[in-house]
N, CA, C, O and CB atoms as a CASP TS submission, in Angstrom:
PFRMAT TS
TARGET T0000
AUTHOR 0000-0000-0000
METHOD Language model
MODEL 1
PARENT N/A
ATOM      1  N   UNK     1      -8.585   2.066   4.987  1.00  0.00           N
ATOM      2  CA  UNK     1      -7.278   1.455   4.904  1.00  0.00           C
ATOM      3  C   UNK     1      -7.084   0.564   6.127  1.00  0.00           C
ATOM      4  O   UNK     1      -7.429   0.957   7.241  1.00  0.00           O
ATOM      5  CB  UNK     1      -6.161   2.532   4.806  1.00  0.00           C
ATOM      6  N   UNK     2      -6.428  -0.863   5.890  1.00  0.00           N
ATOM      7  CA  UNK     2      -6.336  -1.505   6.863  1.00  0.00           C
ATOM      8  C   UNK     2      -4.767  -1.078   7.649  1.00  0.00           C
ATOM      9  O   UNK     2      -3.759  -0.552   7.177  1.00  0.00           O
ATOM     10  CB  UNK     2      -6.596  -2.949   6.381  1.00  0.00           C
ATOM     11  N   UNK     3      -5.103  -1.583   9.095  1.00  0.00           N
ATOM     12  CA  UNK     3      -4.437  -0.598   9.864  1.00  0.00           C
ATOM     13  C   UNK     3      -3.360  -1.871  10.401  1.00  0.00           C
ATOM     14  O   UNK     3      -3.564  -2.990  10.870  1.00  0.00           O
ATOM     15  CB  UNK     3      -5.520   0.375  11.122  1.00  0.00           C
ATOM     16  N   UNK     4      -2.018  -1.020  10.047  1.00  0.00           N
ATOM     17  CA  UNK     4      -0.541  -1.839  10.382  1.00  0.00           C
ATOM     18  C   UNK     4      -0.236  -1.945  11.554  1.00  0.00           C
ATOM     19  O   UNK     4       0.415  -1.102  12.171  1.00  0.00           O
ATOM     20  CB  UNK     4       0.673  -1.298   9.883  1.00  0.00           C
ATOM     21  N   UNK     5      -0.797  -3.309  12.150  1.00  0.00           N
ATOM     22  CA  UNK     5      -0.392  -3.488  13.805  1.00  0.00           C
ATOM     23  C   UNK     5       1.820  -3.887  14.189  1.00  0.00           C
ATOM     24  O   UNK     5       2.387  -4.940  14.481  1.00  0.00           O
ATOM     25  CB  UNK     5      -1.704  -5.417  14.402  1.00  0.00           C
ATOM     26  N   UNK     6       2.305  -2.635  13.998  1.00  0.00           N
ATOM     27  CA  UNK     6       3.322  -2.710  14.286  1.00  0.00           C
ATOM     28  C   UNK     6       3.940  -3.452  15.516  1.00  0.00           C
ATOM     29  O   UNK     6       5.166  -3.539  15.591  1.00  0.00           O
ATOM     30  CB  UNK     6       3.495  -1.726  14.198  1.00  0.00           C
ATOM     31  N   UNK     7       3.068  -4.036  16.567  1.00  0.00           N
ATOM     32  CA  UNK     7       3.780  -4.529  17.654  1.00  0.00           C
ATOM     33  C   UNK     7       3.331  -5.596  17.127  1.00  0.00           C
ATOM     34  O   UNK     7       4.448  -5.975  16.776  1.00  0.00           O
ATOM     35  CB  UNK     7       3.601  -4.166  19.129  1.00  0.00           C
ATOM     36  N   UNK     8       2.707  -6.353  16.792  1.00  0.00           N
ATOM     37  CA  UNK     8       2.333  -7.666  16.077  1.00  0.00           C
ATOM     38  C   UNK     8       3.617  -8.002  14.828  1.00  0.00           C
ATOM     39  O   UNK     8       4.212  -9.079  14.817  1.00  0.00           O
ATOM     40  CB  UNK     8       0.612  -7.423  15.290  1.00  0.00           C
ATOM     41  N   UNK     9       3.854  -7.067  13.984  1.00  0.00           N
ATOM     42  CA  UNK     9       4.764  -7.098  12.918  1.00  0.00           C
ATOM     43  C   UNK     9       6.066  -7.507  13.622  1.00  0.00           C
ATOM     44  O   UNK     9       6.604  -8.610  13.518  1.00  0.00           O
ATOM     45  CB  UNK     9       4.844  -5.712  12.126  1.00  0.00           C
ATOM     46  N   UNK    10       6.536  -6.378  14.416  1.00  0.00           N
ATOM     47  CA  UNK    10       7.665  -6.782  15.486  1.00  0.00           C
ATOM     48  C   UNK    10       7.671  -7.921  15.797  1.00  0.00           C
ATOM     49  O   UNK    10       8.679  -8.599  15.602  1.00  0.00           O
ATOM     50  CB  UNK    10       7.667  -6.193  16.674  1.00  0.00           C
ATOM     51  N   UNK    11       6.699  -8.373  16.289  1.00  0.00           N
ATOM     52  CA  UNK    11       7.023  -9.886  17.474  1.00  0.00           C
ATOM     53  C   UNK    11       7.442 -10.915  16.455  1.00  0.00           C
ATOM     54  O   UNK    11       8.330 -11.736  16.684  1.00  0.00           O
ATOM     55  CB  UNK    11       5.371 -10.671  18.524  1.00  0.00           C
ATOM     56  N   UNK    12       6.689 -10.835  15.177  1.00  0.00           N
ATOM     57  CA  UNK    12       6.857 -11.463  14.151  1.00  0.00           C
ATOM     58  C   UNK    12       8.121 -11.813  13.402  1.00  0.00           C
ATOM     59  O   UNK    12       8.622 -12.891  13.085  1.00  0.00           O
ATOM     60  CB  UNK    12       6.204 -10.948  13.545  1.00  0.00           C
ATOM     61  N   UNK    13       8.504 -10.449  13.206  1.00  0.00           N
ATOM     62  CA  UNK    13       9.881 -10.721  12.697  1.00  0.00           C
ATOM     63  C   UNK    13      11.098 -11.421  13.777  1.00  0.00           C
ATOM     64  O   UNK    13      11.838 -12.329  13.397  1.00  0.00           O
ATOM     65  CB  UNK    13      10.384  -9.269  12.193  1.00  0.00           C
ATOM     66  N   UNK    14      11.146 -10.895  15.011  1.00  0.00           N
ATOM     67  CA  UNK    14      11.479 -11.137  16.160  1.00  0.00           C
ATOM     68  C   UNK    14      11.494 -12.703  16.146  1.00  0.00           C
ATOM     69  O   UNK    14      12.484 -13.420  15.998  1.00  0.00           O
ATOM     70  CB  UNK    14      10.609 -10.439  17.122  1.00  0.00           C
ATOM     71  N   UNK    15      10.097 -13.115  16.343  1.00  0.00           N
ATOM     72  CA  UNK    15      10.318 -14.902  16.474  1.00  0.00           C
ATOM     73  C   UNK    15      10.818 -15.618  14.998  1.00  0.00           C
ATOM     74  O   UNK    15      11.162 -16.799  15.048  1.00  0.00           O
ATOM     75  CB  UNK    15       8.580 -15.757  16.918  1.00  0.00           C
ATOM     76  N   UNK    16      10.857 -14.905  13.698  1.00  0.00           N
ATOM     77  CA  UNK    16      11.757 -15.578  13.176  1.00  0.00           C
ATOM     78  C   UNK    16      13.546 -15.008  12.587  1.00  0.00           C
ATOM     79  O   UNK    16      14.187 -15.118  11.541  1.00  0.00           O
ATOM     80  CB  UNK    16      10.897 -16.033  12.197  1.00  0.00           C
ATOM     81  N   UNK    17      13.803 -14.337  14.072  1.00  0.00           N
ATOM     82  CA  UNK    17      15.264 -14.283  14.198  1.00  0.00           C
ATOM     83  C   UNK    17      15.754 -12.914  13.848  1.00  0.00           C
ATOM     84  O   UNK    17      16.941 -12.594  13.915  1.00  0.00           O
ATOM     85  CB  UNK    17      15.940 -15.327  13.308  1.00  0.00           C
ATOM     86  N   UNK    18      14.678 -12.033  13.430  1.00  0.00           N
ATOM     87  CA  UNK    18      15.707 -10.242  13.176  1.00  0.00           C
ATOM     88  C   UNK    18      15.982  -9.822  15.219  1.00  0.00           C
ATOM     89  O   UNK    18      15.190 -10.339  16.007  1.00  0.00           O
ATOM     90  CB  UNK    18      13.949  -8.187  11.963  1.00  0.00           C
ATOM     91  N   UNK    19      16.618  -9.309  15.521  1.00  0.00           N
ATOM     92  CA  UNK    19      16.898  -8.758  16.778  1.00  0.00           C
ATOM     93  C   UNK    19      15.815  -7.772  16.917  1.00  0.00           C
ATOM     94  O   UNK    19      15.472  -7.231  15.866  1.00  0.00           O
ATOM     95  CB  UNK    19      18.321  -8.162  16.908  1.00  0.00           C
ATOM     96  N   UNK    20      15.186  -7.415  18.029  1.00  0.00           N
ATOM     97  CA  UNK    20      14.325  -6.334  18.451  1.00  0.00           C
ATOM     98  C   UNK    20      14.550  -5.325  18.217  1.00  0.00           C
ATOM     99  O   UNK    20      13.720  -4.947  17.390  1.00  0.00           O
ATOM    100  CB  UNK    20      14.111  -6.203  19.465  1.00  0.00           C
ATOM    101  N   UNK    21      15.359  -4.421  18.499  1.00  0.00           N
ATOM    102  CA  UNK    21      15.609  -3.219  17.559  1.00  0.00           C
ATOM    103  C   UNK    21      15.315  -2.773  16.562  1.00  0.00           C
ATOM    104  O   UNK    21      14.746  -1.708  16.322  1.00  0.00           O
ATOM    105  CB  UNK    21      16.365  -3.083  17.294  1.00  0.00           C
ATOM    106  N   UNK    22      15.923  -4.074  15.451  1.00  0.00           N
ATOM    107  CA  UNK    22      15.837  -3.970  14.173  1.00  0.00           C
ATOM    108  C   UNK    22      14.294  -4.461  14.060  1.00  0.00           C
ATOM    109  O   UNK    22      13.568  -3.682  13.442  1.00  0.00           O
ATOM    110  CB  UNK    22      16.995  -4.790  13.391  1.00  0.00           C
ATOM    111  N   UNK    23      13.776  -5.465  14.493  1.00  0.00           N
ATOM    112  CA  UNK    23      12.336  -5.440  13.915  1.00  0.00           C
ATOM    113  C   UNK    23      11.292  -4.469  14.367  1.00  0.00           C
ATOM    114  O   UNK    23      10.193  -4.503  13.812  1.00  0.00           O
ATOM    115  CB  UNK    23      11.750  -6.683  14.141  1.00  0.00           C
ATOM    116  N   UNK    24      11.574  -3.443  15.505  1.00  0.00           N
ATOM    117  CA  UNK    24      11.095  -2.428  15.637  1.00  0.00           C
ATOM    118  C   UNK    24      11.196  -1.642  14.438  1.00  0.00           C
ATOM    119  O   UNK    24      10.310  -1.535  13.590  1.00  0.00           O
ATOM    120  CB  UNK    24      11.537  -1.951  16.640  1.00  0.00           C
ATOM    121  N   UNK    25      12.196  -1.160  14.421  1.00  0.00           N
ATOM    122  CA  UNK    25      12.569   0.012  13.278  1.00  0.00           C
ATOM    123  C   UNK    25      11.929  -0.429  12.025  1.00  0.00           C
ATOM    124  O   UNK    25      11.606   0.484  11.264  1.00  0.00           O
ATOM    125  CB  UNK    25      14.275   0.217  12.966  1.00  0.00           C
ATOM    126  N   UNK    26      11.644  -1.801  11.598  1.00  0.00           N
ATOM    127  CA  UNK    26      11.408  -1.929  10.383  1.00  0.00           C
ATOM    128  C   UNK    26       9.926  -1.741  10.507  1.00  0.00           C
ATOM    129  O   UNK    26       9.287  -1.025   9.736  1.00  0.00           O
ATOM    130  CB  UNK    26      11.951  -3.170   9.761  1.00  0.00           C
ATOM    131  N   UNK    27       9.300  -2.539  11.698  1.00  0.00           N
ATOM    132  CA  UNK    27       7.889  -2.128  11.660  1.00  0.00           C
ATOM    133  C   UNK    27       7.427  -0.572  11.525  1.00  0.00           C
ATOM    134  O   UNK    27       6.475  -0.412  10.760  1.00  0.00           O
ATOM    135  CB  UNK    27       7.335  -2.636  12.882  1.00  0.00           C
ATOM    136  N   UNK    28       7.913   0.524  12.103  1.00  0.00           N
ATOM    137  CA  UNK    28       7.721   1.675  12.316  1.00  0.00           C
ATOM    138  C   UNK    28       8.230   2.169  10.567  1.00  0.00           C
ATOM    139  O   UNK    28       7.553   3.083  10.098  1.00  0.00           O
ATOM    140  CB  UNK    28       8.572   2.194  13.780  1.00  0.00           C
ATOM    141  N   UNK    29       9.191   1.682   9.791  1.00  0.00           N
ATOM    142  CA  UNK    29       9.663   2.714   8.575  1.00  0.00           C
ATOM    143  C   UNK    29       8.374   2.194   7.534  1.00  0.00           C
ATOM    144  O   UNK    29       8.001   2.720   6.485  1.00  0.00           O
ATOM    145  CB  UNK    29      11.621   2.380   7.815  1.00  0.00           C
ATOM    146  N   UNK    30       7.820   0.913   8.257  1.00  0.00           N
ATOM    147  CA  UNK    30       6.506   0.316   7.367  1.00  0.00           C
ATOM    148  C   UNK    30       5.436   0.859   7.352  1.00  0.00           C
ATOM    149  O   UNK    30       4.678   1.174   6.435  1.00  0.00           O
ATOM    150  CB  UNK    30       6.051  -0.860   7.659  1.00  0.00           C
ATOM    151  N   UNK    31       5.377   1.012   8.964  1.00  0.00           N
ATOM    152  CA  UNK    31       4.375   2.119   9.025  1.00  0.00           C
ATOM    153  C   UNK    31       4.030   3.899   8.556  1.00  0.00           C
ATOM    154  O   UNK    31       3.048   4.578   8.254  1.00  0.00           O
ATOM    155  CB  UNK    31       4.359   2.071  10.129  1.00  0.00           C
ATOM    156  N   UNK    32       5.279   4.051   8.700  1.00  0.00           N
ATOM    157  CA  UNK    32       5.684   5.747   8.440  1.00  0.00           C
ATOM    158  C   UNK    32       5.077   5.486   7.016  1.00  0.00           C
ATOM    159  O   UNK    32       4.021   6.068   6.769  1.00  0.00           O
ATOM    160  CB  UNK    32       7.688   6.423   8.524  1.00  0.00           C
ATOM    161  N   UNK    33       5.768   4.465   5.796  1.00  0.00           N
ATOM    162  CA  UNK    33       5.306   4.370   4.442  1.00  0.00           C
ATOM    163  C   UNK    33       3.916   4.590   4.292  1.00  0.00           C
ATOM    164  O   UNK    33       3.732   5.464   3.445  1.00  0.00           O
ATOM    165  CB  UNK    33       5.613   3.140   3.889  1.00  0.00           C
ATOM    166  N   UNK    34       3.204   4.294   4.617  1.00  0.00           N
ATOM    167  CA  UNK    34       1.951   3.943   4.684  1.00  0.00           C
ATOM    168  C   UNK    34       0.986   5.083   4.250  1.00  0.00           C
ATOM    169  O   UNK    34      -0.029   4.853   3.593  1.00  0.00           O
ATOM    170  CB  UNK    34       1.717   3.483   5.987  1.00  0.00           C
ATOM    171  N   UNK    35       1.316   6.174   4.604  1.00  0.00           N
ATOM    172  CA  UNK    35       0.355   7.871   4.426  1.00  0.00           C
ATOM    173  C   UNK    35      -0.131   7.523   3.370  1.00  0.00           C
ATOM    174  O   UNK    35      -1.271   7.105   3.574  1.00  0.00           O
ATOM    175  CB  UNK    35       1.152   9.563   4.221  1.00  0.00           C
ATOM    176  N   UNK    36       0.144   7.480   2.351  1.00  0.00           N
ATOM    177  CA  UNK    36      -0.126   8.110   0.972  1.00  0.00           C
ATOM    178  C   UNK    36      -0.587   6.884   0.269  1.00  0.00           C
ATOM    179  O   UNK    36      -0.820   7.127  -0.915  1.00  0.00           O
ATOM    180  CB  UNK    36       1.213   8.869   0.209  1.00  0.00           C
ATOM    181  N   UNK    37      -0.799   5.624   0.615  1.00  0.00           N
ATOM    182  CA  UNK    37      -1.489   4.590  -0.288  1.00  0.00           C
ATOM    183  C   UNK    37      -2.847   4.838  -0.348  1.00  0.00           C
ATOM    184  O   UNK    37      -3.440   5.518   0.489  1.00  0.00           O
ATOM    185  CB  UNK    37      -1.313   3.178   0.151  1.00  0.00           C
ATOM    186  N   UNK    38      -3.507   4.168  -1.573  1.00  0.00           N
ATOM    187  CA  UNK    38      -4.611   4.606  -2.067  1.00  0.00           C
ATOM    188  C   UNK    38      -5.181   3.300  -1.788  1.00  0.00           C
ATOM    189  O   UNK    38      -4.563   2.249  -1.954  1.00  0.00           O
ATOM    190  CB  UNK    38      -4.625   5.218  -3.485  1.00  0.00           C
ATOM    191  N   UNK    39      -6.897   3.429  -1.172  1.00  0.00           N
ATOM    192  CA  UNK    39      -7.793   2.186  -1.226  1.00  0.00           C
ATOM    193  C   UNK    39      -8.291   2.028  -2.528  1.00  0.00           C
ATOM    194  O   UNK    39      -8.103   2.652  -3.573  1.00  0.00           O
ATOM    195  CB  UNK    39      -8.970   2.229  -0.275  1.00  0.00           C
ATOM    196  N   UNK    40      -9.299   0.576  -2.083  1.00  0.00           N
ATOM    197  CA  UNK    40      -9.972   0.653  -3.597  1.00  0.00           C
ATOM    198  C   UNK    40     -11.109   1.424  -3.633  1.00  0.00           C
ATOM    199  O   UNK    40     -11.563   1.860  -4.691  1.00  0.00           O
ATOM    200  CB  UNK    40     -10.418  -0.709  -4.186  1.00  0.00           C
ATOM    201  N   UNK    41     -11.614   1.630  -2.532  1.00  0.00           N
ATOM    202  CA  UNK    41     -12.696   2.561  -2.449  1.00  0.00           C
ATOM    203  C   UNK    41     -11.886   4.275  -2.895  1.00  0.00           C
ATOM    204  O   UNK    41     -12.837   4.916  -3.340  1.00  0.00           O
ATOM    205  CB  UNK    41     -13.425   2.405  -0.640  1.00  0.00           C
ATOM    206  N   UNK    42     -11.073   4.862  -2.929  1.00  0.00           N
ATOM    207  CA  UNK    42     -10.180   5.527  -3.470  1.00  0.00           C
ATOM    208  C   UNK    42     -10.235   5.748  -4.933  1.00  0.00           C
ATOM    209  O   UNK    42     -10.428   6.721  -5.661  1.00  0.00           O
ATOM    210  CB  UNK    42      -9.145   5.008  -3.123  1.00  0.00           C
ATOM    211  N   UNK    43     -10.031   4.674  -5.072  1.00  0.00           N
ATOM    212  CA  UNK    43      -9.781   4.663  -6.819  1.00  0.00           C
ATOM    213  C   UNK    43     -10.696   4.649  -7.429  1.00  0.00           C
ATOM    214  O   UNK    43     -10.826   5.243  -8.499  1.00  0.00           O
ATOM    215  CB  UNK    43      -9.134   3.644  -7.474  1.00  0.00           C
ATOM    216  N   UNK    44     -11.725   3.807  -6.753  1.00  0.00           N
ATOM    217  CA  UNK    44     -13.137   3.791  -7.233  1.00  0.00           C
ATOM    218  C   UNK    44     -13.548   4.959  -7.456  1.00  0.00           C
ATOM    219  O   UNK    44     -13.645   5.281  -8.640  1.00  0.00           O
ATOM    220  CB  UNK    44     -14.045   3.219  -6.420  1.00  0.00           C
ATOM    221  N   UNK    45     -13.936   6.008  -6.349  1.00  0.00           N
ATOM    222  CA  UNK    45     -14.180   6.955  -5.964  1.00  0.00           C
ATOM    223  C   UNK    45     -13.643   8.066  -7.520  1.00  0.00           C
ATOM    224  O   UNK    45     -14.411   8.774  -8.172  1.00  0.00           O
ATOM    225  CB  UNK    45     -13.502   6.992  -4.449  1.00  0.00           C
ATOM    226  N   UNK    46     -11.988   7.871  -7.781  1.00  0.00           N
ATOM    227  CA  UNK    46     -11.510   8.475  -8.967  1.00  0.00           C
ATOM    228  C   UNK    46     -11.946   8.444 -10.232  1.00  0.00           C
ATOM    229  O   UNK    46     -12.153   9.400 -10.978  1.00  0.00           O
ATOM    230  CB  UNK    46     -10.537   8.181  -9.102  1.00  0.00           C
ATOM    231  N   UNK    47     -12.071   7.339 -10.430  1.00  0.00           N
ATOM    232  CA  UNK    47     -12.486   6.814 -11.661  1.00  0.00           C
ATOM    233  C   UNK    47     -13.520   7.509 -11.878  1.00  0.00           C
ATOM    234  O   UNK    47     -13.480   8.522 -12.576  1.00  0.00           O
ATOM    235  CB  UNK    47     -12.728   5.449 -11.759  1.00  0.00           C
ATOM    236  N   UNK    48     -15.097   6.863 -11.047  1.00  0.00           N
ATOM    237  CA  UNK    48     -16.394   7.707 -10.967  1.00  0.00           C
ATOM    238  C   UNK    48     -16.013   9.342 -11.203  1.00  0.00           C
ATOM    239  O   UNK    48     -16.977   9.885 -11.741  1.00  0.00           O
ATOM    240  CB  UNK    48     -17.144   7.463  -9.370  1.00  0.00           C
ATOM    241  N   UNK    49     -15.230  10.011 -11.035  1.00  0.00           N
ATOM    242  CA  UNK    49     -15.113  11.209 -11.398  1.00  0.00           C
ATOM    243  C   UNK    49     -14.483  10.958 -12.740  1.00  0.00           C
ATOM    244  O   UNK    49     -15.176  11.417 -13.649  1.00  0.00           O
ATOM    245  CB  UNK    49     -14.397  12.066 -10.422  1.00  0.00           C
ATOM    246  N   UNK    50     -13.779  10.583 -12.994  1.00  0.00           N
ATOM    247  CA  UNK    50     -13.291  10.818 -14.553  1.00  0.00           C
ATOM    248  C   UNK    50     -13.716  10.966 -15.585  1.00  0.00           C
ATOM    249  O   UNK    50     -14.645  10.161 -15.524  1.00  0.00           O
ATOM    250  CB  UNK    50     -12.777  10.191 -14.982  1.00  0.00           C
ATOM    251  N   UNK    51     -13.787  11.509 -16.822  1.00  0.00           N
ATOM    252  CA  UNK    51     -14.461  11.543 -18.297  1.00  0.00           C
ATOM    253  C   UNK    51     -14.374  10.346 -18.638  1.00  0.00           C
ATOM    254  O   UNK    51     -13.448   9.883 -17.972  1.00  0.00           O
ATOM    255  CB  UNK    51     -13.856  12.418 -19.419  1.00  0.00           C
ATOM    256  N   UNK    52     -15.039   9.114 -19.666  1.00  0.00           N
ATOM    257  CA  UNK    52     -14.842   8.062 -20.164  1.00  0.00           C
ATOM    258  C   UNK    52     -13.173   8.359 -20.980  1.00  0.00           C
ATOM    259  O   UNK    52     -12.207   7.621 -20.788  1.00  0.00           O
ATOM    260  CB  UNK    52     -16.219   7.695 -21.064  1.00  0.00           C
ATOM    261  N   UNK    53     -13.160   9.212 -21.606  1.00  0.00           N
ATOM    262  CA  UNK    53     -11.607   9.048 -22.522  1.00  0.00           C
ATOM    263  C   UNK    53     -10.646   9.438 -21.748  1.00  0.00           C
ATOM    264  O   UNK    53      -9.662   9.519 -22.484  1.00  0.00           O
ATOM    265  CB  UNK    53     -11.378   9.958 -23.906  1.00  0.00           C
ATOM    266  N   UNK    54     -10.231   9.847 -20.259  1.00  0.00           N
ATOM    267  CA  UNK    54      -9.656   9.756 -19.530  1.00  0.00           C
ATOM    268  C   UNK    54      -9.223   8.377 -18.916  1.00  0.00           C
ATOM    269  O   UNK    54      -8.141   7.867 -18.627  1.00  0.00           O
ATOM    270  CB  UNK    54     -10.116  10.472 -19.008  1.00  0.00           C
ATOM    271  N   UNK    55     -10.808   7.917 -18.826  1.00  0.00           N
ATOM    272  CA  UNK    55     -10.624   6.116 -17.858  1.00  0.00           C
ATOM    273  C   UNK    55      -9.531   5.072 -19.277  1.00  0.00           C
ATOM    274  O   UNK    55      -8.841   4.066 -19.112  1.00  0.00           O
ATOM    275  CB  UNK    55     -13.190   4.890 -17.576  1.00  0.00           C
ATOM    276  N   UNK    56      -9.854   6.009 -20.770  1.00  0.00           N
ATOM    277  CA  UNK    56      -9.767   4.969 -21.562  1.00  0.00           C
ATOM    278  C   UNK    56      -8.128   4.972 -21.543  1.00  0.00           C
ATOM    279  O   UNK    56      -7.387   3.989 -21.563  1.00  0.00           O
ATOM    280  CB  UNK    56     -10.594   5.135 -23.016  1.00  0.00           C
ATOM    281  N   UNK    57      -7.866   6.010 -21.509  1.00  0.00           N
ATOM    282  CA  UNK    57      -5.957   5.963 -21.887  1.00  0.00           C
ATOM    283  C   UNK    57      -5.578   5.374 -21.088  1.00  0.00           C
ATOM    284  O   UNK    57      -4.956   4.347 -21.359  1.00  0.00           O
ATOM    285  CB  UNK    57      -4.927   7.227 -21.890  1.00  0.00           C
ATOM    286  N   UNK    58      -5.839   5.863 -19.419  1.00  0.00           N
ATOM    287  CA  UNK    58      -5.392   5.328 -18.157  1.00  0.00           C
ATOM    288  C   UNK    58      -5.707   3.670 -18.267  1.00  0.00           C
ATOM    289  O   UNK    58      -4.831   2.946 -17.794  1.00  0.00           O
ATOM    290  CB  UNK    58      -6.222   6.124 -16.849  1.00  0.00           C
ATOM    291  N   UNK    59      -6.583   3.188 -18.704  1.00  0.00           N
ATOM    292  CA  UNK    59      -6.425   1.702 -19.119  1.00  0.00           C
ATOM    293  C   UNK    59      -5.337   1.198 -19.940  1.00  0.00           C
ATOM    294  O   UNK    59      -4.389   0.509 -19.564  1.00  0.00           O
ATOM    295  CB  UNK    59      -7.513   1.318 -19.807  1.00  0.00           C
ATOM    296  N   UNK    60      -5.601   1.644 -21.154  1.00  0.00           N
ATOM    297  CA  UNK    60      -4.388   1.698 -21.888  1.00  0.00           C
ATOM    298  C   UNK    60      -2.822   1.695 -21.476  1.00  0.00           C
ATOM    299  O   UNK    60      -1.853   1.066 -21.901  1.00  0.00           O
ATOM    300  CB  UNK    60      -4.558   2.691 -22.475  1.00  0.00           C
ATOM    301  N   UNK    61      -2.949   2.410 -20.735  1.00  0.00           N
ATOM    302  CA  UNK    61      -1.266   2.798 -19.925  1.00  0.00           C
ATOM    303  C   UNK    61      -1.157   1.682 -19.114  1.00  0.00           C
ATOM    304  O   UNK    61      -0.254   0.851 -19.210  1.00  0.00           O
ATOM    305  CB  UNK    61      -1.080   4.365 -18.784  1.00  0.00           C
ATOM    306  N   UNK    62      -2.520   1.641 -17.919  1.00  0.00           N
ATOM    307  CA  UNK    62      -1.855   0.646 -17.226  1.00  0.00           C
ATOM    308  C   UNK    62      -1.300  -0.974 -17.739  1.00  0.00           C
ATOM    309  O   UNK    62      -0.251  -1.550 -17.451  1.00  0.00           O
ATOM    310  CB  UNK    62      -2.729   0.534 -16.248  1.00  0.00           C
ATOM    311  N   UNK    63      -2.472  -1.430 -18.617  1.00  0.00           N
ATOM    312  CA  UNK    63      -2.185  -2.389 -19.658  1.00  0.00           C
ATOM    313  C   UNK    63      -1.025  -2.351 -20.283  1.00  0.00           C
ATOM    314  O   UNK    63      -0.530  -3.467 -20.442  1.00  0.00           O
ATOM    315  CB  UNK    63      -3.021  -2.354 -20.566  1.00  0.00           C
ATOM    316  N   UNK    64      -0.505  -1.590 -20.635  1.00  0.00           N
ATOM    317  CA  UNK    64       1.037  -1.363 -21.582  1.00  0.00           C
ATOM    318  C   UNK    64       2.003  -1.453 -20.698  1.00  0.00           C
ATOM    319  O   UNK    64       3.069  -1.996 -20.991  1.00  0.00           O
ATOM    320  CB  UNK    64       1.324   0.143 -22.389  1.00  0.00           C
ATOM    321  N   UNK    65       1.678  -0.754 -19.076  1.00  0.00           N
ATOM    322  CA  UNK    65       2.208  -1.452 -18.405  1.00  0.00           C
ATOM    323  C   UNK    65       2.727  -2.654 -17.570  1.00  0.00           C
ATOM    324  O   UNK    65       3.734  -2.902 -16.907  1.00  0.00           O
ATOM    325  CB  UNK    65       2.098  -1.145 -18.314  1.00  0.00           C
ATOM    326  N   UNK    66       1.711  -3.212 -17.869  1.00  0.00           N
ATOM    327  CA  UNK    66       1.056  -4.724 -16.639  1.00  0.00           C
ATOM    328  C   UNK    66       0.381  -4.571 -15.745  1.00  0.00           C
ATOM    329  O   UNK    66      -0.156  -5.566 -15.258  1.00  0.00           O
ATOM    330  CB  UNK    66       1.946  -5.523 -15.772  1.00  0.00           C
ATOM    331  N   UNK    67       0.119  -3.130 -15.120  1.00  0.00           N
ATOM    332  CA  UNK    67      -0.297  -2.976 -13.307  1.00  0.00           C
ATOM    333  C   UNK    67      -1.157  -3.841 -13.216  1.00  0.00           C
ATOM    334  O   UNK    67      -1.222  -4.579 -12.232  1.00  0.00           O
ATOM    335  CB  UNK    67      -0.989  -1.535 -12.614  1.00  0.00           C
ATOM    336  N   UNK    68      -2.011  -3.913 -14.265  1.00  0.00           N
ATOM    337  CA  UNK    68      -3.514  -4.977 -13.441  1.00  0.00           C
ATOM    338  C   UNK    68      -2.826  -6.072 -13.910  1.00  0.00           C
ATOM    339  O   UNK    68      -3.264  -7.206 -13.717  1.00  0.00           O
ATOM    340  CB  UNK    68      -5.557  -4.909 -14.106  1.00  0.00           C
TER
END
């Protein structure tokens, strides 16, 4: 997982006009988010475990959904 340089994010928001505080806090609630996202090496990783008629619905779904 690529890694959220929060003092970079800060300065960022900062030079285009949020107050320091606030672009602190936002960098850090961005970061806090972050635990639980999945790579693609992740998913990859899932899939390769799955039964073929498992991969097939989960296609299905996501398709019916849009995700890809």
């Amino acid at each position: 997982m690529a890694i959220f340089d929060t003092l970079a994010a800060a300065r960022d928001m900062e030079a285009a006009g949020m107050d320091r505080k606030t672009a602190e806090a936002v960098a850090m609630a961005i970061r806090n988010g972050q635990g639980d996202l999945a790579t693609k090496a992740d998913l990859e990783r899932a899939v390769n475990r799955m039964p073929l008629a498992q991969i097939v619905v989960a296609g299905a779904l996501f398709a019916a959904l849009k995700v890809f």
